[in-house]
mmCIF file of the C-alpha atoms, coordinates in Angstrom:
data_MODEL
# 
_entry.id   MODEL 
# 
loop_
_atom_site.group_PDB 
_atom_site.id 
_atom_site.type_symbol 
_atom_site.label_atom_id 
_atom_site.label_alt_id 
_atom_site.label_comp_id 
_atom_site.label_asym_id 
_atom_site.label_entity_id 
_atom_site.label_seq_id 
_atom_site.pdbx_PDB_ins_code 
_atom_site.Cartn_x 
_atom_site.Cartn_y 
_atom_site.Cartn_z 
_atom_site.occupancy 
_atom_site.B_iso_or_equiv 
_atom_site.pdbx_formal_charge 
_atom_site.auth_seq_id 
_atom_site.auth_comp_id 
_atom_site.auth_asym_id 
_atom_site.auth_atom_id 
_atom_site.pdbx_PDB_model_num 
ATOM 1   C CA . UNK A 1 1   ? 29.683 60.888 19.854 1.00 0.00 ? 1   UNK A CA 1 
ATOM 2   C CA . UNK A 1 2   ? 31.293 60.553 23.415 1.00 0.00 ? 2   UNK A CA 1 
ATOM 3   C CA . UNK A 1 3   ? 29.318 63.348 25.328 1.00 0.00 ? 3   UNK A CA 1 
ATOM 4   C CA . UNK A 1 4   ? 31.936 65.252 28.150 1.00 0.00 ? 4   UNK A CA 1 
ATOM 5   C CA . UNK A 1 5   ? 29.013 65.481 30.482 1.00 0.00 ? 5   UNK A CA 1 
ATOM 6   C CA . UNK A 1 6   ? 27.981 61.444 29.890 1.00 0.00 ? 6   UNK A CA 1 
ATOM 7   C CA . UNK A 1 7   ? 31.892 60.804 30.695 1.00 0.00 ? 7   UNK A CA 1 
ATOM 8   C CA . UNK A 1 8   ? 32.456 63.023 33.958 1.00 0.00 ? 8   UNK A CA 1 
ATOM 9   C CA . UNK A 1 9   ? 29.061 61.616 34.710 1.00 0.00 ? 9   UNK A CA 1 
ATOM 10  C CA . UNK A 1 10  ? 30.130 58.196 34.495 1.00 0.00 ? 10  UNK A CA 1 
ATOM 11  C CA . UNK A 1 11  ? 33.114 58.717 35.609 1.00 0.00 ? 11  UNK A CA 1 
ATOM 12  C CA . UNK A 1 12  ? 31.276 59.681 39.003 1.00 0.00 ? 12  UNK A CA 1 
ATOM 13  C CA . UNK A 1 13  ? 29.234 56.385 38.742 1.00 0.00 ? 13  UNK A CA 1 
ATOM 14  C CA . UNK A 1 14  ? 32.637 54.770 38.803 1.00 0.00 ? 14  UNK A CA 1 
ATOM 15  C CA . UNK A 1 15  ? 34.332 56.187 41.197 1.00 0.00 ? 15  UNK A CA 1 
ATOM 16  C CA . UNK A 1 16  ? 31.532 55.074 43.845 1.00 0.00 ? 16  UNK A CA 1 
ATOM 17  C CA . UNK A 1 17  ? 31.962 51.571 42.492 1.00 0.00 ? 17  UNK A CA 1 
ATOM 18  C CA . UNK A 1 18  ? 35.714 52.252 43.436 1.00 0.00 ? 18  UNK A CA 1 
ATOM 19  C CA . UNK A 1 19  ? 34.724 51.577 47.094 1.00 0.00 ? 19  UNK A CA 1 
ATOM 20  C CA . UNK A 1 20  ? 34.967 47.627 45.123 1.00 0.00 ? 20  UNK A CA 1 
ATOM 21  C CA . UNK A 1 21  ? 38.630 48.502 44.606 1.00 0.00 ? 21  UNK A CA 1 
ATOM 22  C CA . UNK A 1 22  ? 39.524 46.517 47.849 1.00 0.00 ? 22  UNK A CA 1 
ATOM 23  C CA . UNK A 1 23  ? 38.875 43.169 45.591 1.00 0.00 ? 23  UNK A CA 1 
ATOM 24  C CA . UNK A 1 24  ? 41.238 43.834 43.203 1.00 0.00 ? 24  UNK A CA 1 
ATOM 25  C CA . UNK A 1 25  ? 44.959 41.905 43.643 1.00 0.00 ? 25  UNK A CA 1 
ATOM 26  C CA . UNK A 1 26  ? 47.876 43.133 45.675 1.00 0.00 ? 26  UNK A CA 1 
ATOM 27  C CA . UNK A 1 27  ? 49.863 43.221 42.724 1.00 0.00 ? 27  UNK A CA 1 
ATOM 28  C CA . UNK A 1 28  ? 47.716 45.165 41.501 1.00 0.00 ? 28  UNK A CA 1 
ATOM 29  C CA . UNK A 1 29  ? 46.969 47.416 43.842 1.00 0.00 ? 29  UNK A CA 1 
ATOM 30  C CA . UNK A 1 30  ? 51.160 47.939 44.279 1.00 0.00 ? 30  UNK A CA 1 
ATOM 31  C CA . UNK A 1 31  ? 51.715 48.929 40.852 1.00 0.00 ? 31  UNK A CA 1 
ATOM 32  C CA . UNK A 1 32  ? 48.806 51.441 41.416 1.00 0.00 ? 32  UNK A CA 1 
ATOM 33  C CA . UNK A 1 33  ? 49.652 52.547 45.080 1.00 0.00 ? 33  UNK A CA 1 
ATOM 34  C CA . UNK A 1 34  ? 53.516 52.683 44.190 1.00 0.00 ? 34  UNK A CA 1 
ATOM 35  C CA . UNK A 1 35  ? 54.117 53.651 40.145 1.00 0.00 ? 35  UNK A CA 1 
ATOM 36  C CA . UNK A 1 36  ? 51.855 56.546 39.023 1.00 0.00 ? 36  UNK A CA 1 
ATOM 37  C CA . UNK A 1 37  ? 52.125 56.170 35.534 1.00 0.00 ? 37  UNK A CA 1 
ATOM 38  C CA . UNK A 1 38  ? 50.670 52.581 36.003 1.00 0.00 ? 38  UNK A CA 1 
ATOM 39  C CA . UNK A 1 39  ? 47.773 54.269 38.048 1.00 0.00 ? 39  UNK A CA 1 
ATOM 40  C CA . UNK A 1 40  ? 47.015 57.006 34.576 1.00 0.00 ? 40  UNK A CA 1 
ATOM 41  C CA . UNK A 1 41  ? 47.138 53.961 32.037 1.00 0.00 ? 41  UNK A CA 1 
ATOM 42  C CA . UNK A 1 42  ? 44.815 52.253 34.278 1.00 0.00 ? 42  UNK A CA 1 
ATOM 43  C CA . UNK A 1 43  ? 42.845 55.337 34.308 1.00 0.00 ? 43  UNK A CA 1 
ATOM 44  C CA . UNK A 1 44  ? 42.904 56.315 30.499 1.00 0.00 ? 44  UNK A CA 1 
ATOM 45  C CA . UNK A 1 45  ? 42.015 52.585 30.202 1.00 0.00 ? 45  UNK A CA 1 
ATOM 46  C CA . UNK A 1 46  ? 38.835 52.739 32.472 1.00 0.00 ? 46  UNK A CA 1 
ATOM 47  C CA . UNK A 1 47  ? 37.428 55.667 30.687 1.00 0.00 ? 47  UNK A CA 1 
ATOM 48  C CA . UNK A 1 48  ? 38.046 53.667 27.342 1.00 0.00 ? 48  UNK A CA 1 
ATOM 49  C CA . UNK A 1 49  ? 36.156 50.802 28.507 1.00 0.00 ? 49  UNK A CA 1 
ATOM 50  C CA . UNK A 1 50  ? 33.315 53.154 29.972 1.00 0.00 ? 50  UNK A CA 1 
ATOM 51  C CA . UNK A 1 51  ? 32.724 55.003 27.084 1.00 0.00 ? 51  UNK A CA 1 
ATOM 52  C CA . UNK A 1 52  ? 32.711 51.578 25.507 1.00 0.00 ? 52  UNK A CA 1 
ATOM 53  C CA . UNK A 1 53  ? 30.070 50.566 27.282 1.00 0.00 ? 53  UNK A CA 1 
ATOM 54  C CA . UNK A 1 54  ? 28.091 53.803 27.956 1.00 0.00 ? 54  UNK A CA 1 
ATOM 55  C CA . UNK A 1 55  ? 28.171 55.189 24.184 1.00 0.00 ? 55  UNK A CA 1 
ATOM 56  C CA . UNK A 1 56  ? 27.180 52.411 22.221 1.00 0.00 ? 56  UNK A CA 1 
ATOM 57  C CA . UNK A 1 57  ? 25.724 54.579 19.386 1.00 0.00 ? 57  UNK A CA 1 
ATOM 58  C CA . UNK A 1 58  ? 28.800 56.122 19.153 1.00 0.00 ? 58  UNK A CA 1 
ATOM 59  C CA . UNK A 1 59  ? 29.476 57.418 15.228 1.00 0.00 ? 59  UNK A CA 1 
ATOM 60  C CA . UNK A 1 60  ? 33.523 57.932 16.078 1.00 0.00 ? 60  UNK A CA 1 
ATOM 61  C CA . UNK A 1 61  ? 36.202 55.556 14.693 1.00 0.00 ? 61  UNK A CA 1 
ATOM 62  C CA . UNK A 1 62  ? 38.469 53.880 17.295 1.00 0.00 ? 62  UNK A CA 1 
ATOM 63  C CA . UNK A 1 63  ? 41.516 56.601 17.067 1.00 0.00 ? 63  UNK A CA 1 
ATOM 64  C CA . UNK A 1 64  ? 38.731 59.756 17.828 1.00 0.00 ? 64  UNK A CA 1 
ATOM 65  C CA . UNK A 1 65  ? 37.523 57.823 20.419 1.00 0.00 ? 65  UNK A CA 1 
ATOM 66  C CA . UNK A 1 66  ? 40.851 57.250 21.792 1.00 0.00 ? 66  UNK A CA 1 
ATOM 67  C CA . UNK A 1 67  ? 42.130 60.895 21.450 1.00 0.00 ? 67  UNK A CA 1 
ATOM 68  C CA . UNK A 1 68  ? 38.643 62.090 22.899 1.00 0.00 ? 68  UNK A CA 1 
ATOM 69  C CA . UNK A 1 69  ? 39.257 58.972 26.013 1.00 0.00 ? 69  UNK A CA 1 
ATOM 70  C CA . UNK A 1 70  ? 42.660 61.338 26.660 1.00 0.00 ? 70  UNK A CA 1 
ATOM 71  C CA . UNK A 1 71  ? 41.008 64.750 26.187 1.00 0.00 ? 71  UNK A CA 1 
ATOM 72  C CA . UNK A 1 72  ? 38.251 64.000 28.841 1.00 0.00 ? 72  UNK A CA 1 
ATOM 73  C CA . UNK A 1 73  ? 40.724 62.039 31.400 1.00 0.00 ? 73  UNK A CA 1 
ATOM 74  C CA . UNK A 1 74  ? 42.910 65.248 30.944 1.00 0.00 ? 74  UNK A CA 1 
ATOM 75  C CA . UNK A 1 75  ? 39.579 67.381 31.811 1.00 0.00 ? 75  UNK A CA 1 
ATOM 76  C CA . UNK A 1 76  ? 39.008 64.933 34.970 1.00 0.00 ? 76  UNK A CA 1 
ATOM 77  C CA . UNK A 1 77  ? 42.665 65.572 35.887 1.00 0.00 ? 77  UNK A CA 1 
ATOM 78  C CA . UNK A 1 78  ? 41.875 69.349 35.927 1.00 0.00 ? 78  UNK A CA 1 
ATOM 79  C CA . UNK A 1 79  ? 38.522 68.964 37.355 1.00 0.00 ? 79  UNK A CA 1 
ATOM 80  C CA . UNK A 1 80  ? 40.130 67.112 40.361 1.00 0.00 ? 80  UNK A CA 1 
ATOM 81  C CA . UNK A 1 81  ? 42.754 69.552 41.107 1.00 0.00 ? 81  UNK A CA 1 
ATOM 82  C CA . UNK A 1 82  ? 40.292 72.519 42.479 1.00 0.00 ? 82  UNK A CA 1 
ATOM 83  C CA . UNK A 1 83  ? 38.857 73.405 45.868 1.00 0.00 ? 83  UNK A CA 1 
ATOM 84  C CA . UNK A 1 84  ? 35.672 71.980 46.590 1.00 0.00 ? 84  UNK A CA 1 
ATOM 85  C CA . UNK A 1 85  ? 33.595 75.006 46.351 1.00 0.00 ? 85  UNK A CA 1 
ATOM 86  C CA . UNK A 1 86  ? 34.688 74.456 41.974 1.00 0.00 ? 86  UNK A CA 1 
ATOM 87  C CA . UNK A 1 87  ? 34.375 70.880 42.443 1.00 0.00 ? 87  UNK A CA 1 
ATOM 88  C CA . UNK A 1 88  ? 30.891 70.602 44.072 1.00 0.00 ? 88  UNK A CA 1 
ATOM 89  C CA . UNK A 1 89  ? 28.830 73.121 41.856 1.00 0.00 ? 89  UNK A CA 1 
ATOM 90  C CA . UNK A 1 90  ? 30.341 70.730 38.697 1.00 0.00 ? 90  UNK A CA 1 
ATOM 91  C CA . UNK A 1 91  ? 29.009 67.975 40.318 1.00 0.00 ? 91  UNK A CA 1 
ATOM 92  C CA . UNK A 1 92  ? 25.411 69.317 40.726 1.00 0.00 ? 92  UNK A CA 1 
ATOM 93  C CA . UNK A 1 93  ? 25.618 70.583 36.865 1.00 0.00 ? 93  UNK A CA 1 
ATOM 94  C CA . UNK A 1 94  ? 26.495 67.574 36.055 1.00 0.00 ? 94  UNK A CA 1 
ATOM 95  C CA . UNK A 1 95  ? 23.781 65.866 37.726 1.00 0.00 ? 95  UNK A CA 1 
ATOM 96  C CA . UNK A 1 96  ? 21.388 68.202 36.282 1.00 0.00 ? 96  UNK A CA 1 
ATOM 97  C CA . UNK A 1 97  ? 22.766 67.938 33.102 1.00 0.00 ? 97  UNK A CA 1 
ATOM 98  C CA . UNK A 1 98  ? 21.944 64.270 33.119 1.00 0.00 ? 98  UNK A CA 1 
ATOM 99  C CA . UNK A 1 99  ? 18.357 64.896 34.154 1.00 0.00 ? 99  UNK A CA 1 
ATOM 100 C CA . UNK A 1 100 ? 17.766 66.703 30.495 1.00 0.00 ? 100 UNK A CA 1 
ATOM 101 C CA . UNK A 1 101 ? 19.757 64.384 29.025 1.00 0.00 ? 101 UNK A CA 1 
ATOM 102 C CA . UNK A 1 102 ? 17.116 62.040 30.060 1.00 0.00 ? 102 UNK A CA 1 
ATOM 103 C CA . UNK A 1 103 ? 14.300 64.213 29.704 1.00 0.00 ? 103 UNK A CA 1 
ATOM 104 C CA . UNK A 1 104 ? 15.539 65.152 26.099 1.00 0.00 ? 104 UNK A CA 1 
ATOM 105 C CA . UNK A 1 105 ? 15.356 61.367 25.217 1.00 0.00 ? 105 UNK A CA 1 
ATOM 106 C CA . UNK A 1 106 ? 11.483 61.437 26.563 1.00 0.00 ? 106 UNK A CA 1 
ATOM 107 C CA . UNK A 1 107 ? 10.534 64.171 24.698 1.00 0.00 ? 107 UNK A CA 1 
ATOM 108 C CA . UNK A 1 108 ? 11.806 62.580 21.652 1.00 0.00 ? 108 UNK A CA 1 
ATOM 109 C CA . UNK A 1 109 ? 9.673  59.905 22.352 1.00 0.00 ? 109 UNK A CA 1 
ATOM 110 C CA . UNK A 1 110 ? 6.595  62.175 22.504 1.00 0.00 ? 110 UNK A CA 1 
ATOM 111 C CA . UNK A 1 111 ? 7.846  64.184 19.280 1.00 0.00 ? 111 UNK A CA 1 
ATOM 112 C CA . UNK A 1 112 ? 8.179  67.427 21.214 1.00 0.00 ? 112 UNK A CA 1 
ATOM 113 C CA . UNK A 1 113 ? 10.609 69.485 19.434 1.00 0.00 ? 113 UNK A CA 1 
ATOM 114 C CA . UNK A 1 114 ? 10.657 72.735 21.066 1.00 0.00 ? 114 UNK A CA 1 
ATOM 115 C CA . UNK A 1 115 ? 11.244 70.952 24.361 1.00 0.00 ? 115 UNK A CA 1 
ATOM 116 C CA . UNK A 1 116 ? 13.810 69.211 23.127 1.00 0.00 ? 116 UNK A CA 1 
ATOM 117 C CA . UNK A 1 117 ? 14.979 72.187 21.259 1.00 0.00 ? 117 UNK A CA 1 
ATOM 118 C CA . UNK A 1 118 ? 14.908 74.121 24.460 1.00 0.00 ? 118 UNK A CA 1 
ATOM 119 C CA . UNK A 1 119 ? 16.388 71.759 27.103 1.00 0.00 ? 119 UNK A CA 1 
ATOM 120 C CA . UNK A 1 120 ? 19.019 70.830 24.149 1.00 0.00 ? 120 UNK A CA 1 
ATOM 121 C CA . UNK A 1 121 ? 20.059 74.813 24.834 1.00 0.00 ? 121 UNK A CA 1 
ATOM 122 C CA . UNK A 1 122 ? 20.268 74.700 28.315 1.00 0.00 ? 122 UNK A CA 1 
ATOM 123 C CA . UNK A 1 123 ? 22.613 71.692 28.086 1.00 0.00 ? 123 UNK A CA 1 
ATOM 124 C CA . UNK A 1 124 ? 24.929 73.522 25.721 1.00 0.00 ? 124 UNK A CA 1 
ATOM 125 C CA . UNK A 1 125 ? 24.642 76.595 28.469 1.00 0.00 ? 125 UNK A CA 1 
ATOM 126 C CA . UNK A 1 126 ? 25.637 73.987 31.008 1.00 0.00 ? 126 UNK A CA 1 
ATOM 127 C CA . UNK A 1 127 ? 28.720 72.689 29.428 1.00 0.00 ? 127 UNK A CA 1 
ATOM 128 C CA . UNK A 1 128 ? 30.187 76.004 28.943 1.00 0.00 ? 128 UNK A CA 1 
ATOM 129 C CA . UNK A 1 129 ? 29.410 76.651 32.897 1.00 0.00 ? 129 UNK A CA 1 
ATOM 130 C CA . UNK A 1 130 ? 31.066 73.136 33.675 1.00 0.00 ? 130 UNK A CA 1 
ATOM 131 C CA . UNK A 1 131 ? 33.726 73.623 31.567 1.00 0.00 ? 131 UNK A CA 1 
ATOM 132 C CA . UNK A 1 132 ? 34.468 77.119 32.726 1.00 0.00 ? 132 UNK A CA 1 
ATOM 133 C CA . UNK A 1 133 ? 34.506 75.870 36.459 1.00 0.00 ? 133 UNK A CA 1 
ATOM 134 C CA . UNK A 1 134 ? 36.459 73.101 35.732 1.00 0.00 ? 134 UNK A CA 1 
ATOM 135 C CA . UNK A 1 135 ? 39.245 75.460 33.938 1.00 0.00 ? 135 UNK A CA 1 
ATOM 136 C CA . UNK A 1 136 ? 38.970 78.619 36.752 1.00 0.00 ? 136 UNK A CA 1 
ATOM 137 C CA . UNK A 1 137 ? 38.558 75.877 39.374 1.00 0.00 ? 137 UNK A CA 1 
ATOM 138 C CA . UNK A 1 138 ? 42.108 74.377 37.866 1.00 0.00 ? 138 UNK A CA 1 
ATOM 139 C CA . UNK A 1 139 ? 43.746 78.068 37.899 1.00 0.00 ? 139 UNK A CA 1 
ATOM 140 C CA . UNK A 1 140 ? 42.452 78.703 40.928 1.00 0.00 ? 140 UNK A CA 1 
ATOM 141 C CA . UNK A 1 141 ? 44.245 75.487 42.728 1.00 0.00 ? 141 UNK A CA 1 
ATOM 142 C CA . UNK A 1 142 ? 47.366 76.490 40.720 1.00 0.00 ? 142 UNK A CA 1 
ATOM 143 C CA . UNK A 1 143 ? 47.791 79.853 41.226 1.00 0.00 ? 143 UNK A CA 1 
ATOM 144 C CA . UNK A 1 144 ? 47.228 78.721 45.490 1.00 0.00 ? 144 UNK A CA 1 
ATOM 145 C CA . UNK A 1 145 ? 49.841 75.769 44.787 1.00 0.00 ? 145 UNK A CA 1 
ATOM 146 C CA . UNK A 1 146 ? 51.659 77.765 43.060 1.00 0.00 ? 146 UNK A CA 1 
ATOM 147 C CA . UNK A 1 147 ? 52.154 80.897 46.296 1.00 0.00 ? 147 UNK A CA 1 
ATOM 148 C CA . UNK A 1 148 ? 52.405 77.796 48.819 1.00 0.00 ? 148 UNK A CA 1 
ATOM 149 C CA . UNK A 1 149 ? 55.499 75.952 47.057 1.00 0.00 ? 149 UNK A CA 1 
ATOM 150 C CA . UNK A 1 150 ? 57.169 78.767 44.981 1.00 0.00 ? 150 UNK A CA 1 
ATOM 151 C CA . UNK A 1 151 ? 60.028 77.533 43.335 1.00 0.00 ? 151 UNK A CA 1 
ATOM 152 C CA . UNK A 1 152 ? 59.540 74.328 44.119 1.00 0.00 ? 152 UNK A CA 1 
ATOM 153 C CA . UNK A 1 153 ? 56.066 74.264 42.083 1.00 0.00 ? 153 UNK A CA 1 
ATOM 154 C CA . UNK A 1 154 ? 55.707 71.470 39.941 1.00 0.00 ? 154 UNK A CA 1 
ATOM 155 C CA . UNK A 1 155 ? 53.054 71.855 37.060 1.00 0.00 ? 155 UNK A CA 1 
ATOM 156 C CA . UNK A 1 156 ? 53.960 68.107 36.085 1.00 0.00 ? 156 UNK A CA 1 
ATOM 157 C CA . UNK A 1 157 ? 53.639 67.145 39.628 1.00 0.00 ? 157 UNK A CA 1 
ATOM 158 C CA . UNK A 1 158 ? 50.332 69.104 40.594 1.00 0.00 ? 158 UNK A CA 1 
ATOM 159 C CA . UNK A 1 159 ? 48.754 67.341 37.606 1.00 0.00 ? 159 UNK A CA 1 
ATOM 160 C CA . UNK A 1 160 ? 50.110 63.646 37.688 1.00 0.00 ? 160 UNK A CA 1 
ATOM 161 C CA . UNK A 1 161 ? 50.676 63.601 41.272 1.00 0.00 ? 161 UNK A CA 1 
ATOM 162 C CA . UNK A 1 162 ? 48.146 63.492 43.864 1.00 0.00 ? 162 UNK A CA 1 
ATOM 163 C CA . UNK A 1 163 ? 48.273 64.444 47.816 1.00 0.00 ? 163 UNK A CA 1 
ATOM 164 C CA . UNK A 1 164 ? 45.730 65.181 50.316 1.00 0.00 ? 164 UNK A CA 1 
ATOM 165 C CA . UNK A 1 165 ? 46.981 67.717 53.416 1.00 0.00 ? 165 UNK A CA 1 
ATOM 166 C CA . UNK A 1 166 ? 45.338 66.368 56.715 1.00 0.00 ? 166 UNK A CA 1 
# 
């Protein structure tokens, strides 16, 4: 099953490989630079083929994995439109989240069930602290968005759209 942590995680992992993006085609990089639709397909698409590759256990037929590809993208969305004080602590959960992952799969190896048993709770713990940043994070941005533009605000535009203040 395609793991929200594993994705975000991943999706990290990716993003540094986006430094690469500079070898991609200019027609390419035009539709993505210019049409932001084109630049969400291509991102729904790259989570697809992550999980793909990442989850190869997976237990999900193609449509679940599809409609959870969406549901995390639409979590990365929100996770990416908070200040950095929401977006930093996520990151370091995440990382940390990882390490049991990892540490989970050894003590599996060695047959140590209340270990796994344990560091299998403090995941769960985790997710609903990553999850709950990710969603006050997303309110937070909103809500200062929101006060800033007034009735100009845009929910449609805060979460498709995406510009940087110098």
């Amino acid at each position: 099953m395609i793991d929200v942590r594993t994705a975000i995680a991943g999706l990290y992992l990716w993003l540094l490989f986006g430094f690469l993006s500079s070898m991609v085609s200019c027609d390419i990089k035009r539709m993505m630079t210019n049409n932001v639709y084109v630049r969400h397909i291509v991102g729904i698409i790259s989570f697809f083929l992550l999980f793909t590759v990442i989850e190869t256990e997976n237990q999900l037929d193609i449509l679940s994995v599809w409609m959870k590809t969406i549901y995390i993208y639409f979590t990365f969305l929100l996770m990416t439109k908070s200040k950095w004080y929401f977006s930093i602590p996520v990151f370091l959960l995440l990382i940390i989240d990882q390490s049991l992952k990892f540490q989970i799969k050894f003590e599996e190896k060695r047959k140590n069930k209340a270990l796994t048993v344990r560091y299998e709770n403090i995941r769960d713990t985790l997710y609903n602290f990553i999850i709950a940043l990710i969603v006050i994070g997303f309110l937070h941005y909103t809500a200062r968005q929101y006060s800033e533009y007034g009735s100009n605000f845009s929910l449609v535009k805060l979460i498709l759209y995406h510009n940087c203040k110098n």
